[in-house]
N, CA, C and O atoms as a DFTB+ gen file, in Angstrom:
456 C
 N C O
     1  1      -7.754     -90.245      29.532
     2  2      -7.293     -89.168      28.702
     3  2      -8.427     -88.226      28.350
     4  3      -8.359     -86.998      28.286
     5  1      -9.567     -89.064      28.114
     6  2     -10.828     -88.151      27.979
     7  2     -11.195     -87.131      28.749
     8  3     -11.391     -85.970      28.389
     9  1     -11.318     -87.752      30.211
    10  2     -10.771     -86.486      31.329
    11  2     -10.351     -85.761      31.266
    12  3     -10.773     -84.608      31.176
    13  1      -9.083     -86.264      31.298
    14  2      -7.692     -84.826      31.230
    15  2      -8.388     -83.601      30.500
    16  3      -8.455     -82.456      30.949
    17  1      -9.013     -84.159      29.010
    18  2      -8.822     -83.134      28.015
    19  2     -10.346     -82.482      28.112
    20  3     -10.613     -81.587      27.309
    21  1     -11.358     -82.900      29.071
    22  2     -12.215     -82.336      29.665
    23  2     -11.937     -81.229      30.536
    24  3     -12.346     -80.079      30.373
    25  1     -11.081     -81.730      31.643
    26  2     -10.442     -80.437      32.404
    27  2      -9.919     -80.088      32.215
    28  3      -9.667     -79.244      33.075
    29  1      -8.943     -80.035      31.017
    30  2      -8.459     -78.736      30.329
    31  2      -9.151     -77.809      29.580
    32  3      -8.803     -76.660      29.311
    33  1     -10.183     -78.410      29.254
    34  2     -11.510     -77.841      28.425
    35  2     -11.462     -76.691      29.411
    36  3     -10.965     -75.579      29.236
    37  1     -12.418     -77.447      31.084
    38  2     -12.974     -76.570      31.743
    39  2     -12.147     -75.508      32.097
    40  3     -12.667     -74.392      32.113
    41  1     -11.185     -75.598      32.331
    42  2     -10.250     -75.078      33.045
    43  2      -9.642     -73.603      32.490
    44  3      -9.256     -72.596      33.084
    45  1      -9.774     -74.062      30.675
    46  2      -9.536     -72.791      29.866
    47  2     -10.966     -72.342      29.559
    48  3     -11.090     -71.318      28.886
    49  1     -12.194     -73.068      30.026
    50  2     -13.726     -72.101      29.636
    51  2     -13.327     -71.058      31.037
    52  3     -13.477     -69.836      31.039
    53  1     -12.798     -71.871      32.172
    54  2     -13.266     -70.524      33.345
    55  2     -12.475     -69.950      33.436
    56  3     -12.415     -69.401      34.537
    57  1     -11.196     -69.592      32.355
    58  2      -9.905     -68.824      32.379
    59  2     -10.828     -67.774      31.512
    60  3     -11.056     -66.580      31.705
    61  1     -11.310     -68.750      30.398
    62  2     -12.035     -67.409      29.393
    63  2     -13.242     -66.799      30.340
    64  3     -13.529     -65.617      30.531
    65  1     -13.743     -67.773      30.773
    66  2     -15.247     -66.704      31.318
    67  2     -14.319     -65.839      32.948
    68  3     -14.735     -64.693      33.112
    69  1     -13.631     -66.118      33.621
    70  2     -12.781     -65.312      34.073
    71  2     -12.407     -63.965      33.438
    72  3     -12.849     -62.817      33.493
    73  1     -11.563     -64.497      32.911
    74  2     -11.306     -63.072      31.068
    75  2     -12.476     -62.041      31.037
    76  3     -12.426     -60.874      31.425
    77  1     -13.415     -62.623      30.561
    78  2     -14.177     -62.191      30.147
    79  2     -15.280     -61.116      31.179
    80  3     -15.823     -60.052      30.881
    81  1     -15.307     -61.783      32.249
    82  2     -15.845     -60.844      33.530
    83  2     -14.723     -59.677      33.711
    84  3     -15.089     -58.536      33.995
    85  1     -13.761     -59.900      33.591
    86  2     -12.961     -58.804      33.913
    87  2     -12.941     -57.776      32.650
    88  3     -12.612     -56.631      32.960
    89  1     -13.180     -57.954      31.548
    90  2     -13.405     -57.009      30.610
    91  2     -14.235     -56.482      30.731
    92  3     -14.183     -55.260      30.589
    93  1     -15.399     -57.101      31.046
    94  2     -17.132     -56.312      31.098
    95  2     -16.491     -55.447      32.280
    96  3     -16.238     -54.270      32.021
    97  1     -16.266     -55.838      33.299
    98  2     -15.888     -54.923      34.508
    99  2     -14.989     -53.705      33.920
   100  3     -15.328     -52.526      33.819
   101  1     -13.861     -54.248      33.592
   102  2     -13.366     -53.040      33.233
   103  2     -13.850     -52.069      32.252
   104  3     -13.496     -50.891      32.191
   105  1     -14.890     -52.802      31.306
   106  2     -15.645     -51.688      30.089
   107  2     -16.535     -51.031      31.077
   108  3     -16.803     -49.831      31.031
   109  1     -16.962     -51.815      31.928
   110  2     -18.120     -50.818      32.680
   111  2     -17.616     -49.536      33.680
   112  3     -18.345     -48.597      33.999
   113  1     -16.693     -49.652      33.954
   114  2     -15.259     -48.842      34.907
   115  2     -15.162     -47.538      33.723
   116  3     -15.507     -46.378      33.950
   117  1     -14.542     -48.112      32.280
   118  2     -14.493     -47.207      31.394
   119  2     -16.135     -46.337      30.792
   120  3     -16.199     -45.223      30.273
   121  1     -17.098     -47.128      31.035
   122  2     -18.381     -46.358      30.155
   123  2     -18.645     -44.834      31.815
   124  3     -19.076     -43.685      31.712
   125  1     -18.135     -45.624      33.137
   126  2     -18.300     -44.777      34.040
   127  2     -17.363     -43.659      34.029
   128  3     -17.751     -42.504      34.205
   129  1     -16.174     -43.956      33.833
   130  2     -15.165     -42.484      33.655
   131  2     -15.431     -41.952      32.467
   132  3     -14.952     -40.835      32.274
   133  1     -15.900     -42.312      31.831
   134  2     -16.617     -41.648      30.456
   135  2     -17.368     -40.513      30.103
   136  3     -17.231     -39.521      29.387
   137  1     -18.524     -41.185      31.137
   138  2     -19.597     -40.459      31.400
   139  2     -19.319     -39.409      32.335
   140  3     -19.930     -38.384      32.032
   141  1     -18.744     -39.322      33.175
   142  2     -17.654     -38.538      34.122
   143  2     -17.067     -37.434      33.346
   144  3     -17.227     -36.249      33.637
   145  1     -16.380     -37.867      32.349
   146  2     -15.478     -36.861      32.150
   147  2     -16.451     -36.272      30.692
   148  3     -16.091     -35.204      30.195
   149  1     -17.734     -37.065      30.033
   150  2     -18.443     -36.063      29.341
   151  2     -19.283     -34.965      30.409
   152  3     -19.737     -33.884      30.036
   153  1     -19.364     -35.446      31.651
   154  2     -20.106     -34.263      32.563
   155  2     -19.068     -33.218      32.858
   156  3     -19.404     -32.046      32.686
   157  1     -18.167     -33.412      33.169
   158  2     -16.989     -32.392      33.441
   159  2     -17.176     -31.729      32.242
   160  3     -17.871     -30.714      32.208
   161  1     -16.562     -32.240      31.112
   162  2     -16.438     -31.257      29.447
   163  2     -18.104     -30.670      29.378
   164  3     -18.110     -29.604      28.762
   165  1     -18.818     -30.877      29.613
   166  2     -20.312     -30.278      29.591
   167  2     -20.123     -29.118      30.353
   168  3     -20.662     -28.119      29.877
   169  1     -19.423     -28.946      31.551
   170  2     -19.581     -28.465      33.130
   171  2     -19.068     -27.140      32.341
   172  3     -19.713     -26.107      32.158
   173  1     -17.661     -27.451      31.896
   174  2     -16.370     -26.767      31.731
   175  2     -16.714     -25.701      29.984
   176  3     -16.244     -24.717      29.414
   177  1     -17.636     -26.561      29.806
   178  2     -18.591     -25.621      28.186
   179  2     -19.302     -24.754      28.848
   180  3     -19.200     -23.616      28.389
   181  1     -20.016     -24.865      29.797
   182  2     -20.943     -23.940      30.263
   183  2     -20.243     -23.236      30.843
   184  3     -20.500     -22.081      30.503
   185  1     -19.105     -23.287      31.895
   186  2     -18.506     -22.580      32.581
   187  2     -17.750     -21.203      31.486
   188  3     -17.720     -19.996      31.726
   189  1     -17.200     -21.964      30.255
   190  2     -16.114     -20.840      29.266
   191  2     -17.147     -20.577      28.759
   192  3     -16.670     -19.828      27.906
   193  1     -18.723     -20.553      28.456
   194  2     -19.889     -19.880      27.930
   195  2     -20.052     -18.992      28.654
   196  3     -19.976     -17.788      28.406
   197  1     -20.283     -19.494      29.586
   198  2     -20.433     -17.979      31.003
   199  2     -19.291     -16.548      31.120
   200  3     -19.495     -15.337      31.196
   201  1     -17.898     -17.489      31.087
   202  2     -16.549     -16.643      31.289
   203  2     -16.833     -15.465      29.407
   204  3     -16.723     -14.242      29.320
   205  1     -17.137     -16.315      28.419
   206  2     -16.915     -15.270      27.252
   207  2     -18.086     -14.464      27.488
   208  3     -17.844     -13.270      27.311
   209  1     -19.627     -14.786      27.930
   210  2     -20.574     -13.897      28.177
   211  2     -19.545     -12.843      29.232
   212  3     -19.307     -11.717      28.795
   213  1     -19.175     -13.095      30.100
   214  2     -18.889     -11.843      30.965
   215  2     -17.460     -11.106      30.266
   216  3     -17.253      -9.893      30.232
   217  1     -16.779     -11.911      29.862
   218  2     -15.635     -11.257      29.070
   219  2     -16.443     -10.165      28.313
   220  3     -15.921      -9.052      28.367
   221  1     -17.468     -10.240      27.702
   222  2     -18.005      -9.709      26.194
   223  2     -18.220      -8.140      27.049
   224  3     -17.796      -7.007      26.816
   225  1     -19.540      -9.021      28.684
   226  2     -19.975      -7.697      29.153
   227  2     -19.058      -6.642      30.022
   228  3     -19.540      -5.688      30.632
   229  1     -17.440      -7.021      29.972
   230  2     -16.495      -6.365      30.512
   231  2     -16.090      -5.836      29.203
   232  3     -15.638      -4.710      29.412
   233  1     -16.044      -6.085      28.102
   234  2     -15.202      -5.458      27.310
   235  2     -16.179      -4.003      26.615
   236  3     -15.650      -2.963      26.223
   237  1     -17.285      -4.212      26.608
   238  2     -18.598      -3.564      26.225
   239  2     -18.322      -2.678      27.589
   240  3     -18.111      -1.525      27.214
   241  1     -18.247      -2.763      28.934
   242  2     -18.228      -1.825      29.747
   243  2     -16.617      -0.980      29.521
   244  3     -16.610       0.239      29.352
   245  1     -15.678      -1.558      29.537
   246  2     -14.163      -0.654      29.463
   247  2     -14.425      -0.093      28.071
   248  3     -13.658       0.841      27.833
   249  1     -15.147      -0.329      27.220
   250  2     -15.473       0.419      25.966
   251  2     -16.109       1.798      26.384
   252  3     -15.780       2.897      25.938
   253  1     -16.905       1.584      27.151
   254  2     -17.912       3.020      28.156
   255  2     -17.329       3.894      28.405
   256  3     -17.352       5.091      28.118
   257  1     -16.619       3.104      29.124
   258  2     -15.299       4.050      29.959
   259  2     -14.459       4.642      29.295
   260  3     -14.413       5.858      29.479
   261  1     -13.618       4.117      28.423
   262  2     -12.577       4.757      27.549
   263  2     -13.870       5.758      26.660
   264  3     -13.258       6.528      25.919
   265  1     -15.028       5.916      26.554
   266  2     -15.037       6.298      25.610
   267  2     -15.706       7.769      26.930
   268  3     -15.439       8.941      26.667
   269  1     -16.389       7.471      28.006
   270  2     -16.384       8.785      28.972
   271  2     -15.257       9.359      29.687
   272  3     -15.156      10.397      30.342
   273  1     -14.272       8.249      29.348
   274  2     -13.142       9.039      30.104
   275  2     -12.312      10.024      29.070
   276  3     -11.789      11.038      29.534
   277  1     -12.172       9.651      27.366
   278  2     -11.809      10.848      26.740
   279  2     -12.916      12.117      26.442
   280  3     -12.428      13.211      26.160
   281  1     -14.178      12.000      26.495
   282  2     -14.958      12.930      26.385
   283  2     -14.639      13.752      27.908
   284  3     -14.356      14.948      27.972
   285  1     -14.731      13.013      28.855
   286  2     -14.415      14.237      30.121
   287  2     -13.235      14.996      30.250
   288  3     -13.191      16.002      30.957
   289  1     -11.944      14.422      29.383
   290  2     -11.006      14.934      29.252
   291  2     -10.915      15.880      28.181
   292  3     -10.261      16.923      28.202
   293  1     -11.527      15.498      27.367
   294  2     -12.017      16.835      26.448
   295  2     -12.330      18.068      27.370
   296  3     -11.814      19.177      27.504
   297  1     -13.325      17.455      27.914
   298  2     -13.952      18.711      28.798
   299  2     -13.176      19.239      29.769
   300  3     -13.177      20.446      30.011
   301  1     -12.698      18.670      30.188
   302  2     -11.421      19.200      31.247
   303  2     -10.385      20.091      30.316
   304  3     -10.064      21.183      30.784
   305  1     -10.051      19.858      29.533
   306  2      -8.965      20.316      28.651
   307  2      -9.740      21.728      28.407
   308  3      -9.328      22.788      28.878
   309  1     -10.938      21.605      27.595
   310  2     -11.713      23.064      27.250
   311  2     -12.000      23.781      28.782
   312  3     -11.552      24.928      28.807
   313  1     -12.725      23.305      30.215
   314  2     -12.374      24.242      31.231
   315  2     -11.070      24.833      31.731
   316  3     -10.853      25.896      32.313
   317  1     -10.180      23.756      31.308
   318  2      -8.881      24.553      31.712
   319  2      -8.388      25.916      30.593
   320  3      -8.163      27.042      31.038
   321  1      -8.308      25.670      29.530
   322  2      -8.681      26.775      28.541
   323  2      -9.448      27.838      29.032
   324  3      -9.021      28.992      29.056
   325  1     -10.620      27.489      29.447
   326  2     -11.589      28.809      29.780
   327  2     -10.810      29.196      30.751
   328  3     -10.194      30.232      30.500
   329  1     -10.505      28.435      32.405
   330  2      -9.846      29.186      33.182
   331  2      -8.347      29.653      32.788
   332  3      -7.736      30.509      33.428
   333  1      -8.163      29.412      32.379
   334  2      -6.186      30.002      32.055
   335  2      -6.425      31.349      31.188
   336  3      -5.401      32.023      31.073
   337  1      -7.762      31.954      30.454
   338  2      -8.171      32.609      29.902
   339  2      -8.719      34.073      30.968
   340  3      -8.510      35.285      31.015
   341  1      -9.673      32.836      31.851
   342  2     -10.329      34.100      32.854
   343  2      -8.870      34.729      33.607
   344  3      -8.657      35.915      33.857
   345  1      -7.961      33.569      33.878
   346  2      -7.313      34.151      35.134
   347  2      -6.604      35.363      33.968
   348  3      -6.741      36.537      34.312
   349  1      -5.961      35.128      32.800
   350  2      -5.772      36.211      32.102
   351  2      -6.000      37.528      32.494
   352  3      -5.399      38.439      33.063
   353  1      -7.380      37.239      31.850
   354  2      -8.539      38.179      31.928
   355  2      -8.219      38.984      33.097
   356  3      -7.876      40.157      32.952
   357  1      -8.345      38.192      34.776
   358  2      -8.038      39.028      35.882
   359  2      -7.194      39.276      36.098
   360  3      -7.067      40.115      36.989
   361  1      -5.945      38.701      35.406
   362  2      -4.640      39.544      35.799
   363  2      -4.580      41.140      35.149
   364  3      -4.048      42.074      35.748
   365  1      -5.193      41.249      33.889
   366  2      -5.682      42.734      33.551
   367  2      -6.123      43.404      34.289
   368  3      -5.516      44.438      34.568
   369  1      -7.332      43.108      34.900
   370  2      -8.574      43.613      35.439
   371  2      -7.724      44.174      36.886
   372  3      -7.891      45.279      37.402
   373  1      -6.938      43.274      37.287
   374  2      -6.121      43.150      38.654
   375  2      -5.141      44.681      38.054
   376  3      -5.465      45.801      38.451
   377  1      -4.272      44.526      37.337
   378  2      -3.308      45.155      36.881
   379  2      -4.161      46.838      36.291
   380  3      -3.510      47.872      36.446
   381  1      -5.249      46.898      35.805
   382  2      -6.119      48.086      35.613
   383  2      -6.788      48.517      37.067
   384  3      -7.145      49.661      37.347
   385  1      -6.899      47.147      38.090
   386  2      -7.530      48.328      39.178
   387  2      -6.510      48.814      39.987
   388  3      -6.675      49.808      40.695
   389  1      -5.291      48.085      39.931
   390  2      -4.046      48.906      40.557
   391  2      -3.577      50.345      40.224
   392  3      -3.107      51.203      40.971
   393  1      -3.842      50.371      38.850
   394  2      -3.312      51.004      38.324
   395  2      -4.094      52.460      38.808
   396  3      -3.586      53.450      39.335
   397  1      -5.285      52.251      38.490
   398  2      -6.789      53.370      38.641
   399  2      -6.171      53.568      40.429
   400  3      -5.764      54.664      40.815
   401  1      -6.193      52.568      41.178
   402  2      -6.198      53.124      42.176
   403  2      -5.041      53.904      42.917
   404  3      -5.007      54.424      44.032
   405  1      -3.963      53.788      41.754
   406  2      -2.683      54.739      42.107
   407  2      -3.292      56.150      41.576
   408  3      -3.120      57.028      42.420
   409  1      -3.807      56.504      40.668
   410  2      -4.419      57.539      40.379
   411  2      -4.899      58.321      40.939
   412  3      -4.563      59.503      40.858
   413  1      -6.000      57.800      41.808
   414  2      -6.845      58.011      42.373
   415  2      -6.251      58.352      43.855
   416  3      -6.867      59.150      44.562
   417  1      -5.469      57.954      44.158
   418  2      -4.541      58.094      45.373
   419  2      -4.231      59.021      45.200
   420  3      -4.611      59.871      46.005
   421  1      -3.276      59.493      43.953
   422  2      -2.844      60.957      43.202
   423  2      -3.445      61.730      43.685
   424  3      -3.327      62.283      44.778
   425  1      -4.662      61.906      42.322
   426  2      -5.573      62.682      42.174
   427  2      -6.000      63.261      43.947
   428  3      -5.937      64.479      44.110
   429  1      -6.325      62.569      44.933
   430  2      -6.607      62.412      46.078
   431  2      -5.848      63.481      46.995
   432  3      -6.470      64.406      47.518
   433  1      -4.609      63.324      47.145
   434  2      -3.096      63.901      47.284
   435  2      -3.169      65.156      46.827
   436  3      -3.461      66.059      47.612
   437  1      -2.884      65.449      45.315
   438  2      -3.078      66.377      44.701
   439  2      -3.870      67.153      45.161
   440  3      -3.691      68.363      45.305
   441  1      -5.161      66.312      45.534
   442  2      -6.005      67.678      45.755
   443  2      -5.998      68.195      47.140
   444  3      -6.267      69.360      47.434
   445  1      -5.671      67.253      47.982
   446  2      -5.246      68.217      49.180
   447  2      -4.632      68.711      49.520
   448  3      -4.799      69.378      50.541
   449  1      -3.249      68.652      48.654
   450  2      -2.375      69.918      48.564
   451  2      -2.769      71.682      47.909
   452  3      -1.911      72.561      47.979
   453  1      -3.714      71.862      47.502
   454  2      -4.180      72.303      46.524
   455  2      -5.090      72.941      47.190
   456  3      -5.921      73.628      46.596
């Protein structure tokens, strides 16, 4: 009987030390995906550090832009003003040399009848 309850002894030490290898194994399985997935979350910090640095230097550049693209439109707006002004201007100038040169046609006429 002493036996028996010897190899049942042993039998549940190498069930436990069995057990027990397989936990260390599996803790060591877990300290490795661990470490794994703190390198990834490290990877993936630096990576959205990088993405908001360039976000920042895209938003700082479309700031540029919106802010040269209404100043040139300003300016566009005031040359078109000036020209819608000149062409004015030459539709007079146009409309006064027509005019002079019907005159002058006259006057011209006139006098060689004369």
């Amino acid at each position: 009987m002493a036996n028996l309850h010897r190899l049942a002894i042993l039998v549940i030490s190498m069930q436990l030390i069995d057990f027990v290898c397989r936990e260390r194994d599996h803790t060591i399985q877990m300290k490795t995906v661990e470490a794994q997935l703190r390198t990834q979350i490290s990877e993936l910090e630096t990576e959205i550090a990088s993405c908001n640095t360039k976000e920042s230097e895209l938003l700082a550049f479309t700031e540029r832009l919106t802010s040269q693209n209404a100043r040139l439109q300003s300016e566009v707006t005031g040359q078109q003003a000036r020209l819608d002004a000149l062409s004015m201007e030459k539709s007079k100038r146009d409309a006064q040399r027509d005019e002079l040169s019907k005159e002058i046609r006259k006057l011209v006429r006139d006098n060689k009848l004369t």
